[in-house]
Each structure stands twice: as C-alpha cells, then as structure tokens.
C-alpha positions in Angstrom: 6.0 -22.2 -12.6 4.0 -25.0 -10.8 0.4 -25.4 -11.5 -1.5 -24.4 -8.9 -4.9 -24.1 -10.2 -7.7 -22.5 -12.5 -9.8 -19.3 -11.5 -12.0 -17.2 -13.5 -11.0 -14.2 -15.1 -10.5 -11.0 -13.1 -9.5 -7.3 -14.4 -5.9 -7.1 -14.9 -5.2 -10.7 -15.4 -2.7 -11.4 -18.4 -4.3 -12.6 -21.3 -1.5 -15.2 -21.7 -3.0 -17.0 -18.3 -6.5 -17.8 -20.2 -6.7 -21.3 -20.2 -9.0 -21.7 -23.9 -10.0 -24.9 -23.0 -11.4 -24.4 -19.4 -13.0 -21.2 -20.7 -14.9 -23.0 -23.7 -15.8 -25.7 -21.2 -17.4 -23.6 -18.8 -18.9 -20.2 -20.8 -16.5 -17.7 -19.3 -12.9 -16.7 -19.4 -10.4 -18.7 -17.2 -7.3 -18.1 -16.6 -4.3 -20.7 -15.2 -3.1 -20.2 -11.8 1.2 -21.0 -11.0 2.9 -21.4 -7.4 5.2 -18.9 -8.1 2.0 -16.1 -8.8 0.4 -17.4 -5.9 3.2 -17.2 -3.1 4.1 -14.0 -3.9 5.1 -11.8 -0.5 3.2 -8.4 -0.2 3.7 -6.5 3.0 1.2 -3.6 3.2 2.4 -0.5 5.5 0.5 2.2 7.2 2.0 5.2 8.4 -0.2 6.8 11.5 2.1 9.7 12.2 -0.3 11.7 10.8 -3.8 12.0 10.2 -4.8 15.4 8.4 -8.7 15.9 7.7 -11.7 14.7 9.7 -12.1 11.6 11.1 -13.1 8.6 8.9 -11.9 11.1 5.8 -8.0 11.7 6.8 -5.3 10.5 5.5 -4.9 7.7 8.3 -8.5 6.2 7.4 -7.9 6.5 3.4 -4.4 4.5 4.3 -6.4 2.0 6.4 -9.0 1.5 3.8 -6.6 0.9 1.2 -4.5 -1.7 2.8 -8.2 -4.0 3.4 -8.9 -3.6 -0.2 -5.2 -4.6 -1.3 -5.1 -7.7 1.7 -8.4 -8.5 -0.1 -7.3 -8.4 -3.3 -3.7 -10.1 -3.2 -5.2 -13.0 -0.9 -7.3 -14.1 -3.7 -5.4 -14.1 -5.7 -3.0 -16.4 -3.6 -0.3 -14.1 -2.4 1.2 -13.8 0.9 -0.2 -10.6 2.5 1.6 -9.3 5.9 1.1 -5.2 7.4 3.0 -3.5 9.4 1.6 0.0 11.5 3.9 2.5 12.7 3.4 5.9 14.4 4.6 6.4 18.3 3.8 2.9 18.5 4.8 -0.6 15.9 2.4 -3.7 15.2 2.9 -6.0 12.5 1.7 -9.2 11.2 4.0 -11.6 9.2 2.7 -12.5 5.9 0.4 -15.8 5.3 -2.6 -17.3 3.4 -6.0 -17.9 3.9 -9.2 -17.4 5.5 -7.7 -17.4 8.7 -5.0 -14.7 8.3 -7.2 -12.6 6.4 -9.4 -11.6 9.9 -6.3 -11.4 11.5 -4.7 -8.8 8.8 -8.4 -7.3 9.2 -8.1 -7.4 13.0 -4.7 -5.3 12.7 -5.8 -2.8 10.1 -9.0 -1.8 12.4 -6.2 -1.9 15.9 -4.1 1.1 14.1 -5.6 3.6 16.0 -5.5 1.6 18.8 -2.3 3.0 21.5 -1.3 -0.4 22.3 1.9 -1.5 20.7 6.1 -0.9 21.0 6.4 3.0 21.6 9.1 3.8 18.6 9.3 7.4 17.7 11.9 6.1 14.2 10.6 2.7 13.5 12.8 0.4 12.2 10.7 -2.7 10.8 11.9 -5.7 11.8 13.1 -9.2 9.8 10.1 -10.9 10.8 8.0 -8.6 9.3 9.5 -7.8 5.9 10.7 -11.1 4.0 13.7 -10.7 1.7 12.3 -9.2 -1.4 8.9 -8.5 -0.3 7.4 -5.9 -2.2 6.5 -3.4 0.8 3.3 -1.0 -0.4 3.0 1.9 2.0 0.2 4.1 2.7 1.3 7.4 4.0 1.2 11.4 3.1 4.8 11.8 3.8 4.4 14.8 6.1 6.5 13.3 9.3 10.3 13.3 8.8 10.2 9.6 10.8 7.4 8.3 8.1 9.9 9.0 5.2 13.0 7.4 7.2 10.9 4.3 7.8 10.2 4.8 4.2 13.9 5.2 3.3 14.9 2.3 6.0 12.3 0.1 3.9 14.5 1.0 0.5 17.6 0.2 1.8 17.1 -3.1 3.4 16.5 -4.2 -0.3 13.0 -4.8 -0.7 10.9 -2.8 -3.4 9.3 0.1 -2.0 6.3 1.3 -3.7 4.2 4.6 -1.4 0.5 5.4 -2.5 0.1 8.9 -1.6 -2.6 9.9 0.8 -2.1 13.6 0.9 -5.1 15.1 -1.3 -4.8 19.0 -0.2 -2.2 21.5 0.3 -1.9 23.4 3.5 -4.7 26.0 3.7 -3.6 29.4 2.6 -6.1 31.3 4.5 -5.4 34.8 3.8 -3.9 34.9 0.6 -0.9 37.8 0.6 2.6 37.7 -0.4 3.7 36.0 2.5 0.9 33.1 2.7 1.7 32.8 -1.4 5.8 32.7 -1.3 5.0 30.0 2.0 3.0 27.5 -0.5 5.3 27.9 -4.0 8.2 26.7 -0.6 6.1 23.9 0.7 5.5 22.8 -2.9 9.6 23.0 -3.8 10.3 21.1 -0.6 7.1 18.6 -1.7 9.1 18.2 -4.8 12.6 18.1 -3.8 11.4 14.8 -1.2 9.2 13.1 -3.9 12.5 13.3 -6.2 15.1 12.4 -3.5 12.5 9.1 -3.0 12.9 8.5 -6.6 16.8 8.6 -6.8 16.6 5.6 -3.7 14.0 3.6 -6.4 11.0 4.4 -4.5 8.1 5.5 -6.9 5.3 7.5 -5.0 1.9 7.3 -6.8 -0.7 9.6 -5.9 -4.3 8.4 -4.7 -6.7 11.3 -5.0 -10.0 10.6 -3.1 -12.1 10.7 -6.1 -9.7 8.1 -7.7 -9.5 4.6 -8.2 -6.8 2.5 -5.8 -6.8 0.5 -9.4 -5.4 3.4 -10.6 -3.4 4.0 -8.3 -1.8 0.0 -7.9 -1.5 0.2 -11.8 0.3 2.9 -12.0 3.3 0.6 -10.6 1.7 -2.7 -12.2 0.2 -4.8 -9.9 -4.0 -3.8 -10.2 -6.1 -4.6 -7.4 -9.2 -6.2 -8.5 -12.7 -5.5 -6.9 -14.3 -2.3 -5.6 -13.0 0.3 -3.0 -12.6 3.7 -2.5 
C-alpha cells in the first residue's frame, strides 16, 4: 500500500481513493495513487482463429480494438499491460510500463494479422508471457475448439481468466424450415453447454455486443476501463 502518487479523478475510481485535501486545493476531485494499484499484471489475449464478418467489423478487429483501449486504459492507470496473439501462429509481449511499451503493445496489436510468428495450431502460452497471477483478459468468439483450449490452458495454469465475447450474430439461418430451425435451437444448446463448462473452470465470459460499451463489458467482472472506445 505504498504511495505512489495523486491523479485526478476518472470513472470508476473508488471513492475511498479521493484525496479531500488535494481535491479542495486544486478545484477537482483527486484521488490517491498506491504501488500495489499501480503494478498490477494485466495480460490482454487475442484469439485470431477466427474472424467472422467483414473486415474491419469481424470479430478479429472488435478483439484488436478492444485490447488498445484496455493497454490504454490500464497503463494509465499504472498497471503492467503484456498481449499475447494466437491463431496458426503465437506473438507475445511480456508485460511493462510506460510510454515506451505502450507503442510496442500498439505495434503487436496492429502485427495480429500479420503471418509472421511460431506456427502453433494448440497454443500453449508460455511463462514469460503470463506472470503468476496475472489476470489474463481474452478477446475471442469461442468458435475454434483450439481458442477455448488455450482458453482452458490459461485457467488451469492458475491465473484469472476473464473472456469478452466477440461473437454478436448467430449463424445465418437462410432458409428457415425445420431443419435450418432444429440446427440453431442445437448450436445454441452446444453455445450454452461451453459457456457453462467455462464457468465450472472459473472463467466468467461477458458479452460485448457492438452497440455496447467495453465499460460495460470490463464492469461486468470489475475492473472498468476508463476513456472512449467502441
């Protein structure tokens, strides 16, 4: 609980951080900054297995966007921020701080679509990529069998697992008869039945509609992301 500094207020602060007397001083809320807030380990995951929809509106570039706004986010406020990419090939980048490490995190986001990297078909992430206890944030639709293992792997190494769902449709029905209808009410029990086996290994899965907030979204498992995105 080392002091660490004083920053002004953001969405989603705790109002037992507001430091009164800074605040007064200078017009505007303030809130107290501790070393143990600010070296927090974030690891933000992006699963390119798939990409469903059009490009710059798929799944891939909603994950992609999303992990910039949460590097953004959790780097100002302090934390460590690392990402790792999987998807036929792996990158990572091990977490740090500053101004520095925030191009490079950029740098990796914007190389996911890039083919260069270690070919992996099941990706197993390694150490010095994922901290102990690094809460792991992974943006995926959960449609490749090797995306959930990774997932799963994730889980049972020990860290927290948290997965912001990027899959906003269901598959198109087309031509809607009994067939194309028993099809979807399977696709949805299997859809169930994996979102609920996640649960039962402590791995919450929060949706992220495209007309949603990623605030939403990162609240939903308590830890907001401040500033705009979408």
């Amino acid at each position: 609980m080392e002091f660490a500094g004083i920053r002004p207020y953001l969405p989603g602060d705790r109002v037992r951080d507001l430091n009164w007397k800074a605040s007064g001083a200078r017009g505007r809320p303030h809130v107290t900054t501790r070393a143990d807030q600010r070296q927090a380990e974030i690891v933000l995951a992006v699963d390119a297995f798939t990409d469903l929809g059009a490009r710059g509106r798929g799944t891939l570039d909603r994950g992609m966007r999303g992990a910039a706004a949460m590097a953004t986010a959790y780097l100002r406020a302090g934390d460590r921020v690392g990402i790792v990419a999987f998807g036929g090939v792996l990158r990572w980048l091990a977490p740090g701080q500053g101004g520095l490490h925030f191009h490079r995190l950029a740098e990796a986001v914007m190389d996911v679509r890039n083919p260069r990297g270690i070919a992996s078909d099941v990706v197993r992430v390694p150490r010095s990529a994922l901290p102990p206890g690094a809460l792991v944030i992974v943006f995926s639709p959960l449609l490749d069998d090797r995306a959930v293992q990774t997932v799963q792997d994730l889980r049972r190494r020990g860290n927290p697992v948290v997965v912001i769902d990027t899959l906003d449709r269901e598959p198109p029905a087309g031509e809607r008869d009994a067939t194309t209808d028993l099809s979807l009410r399977l696709w949805r029990l299997d859809r169930r039945a994996l979102l609920a086996g996640l649960a039962d290994l402590g791995i919450p899965v929060v949706p992220w509609s495209p007309a949603g907030s990623l605030d939403a979204a990162a609240g939903a498992f308590g830890h907001p992301i401040r500033g705009r995105h979408s």
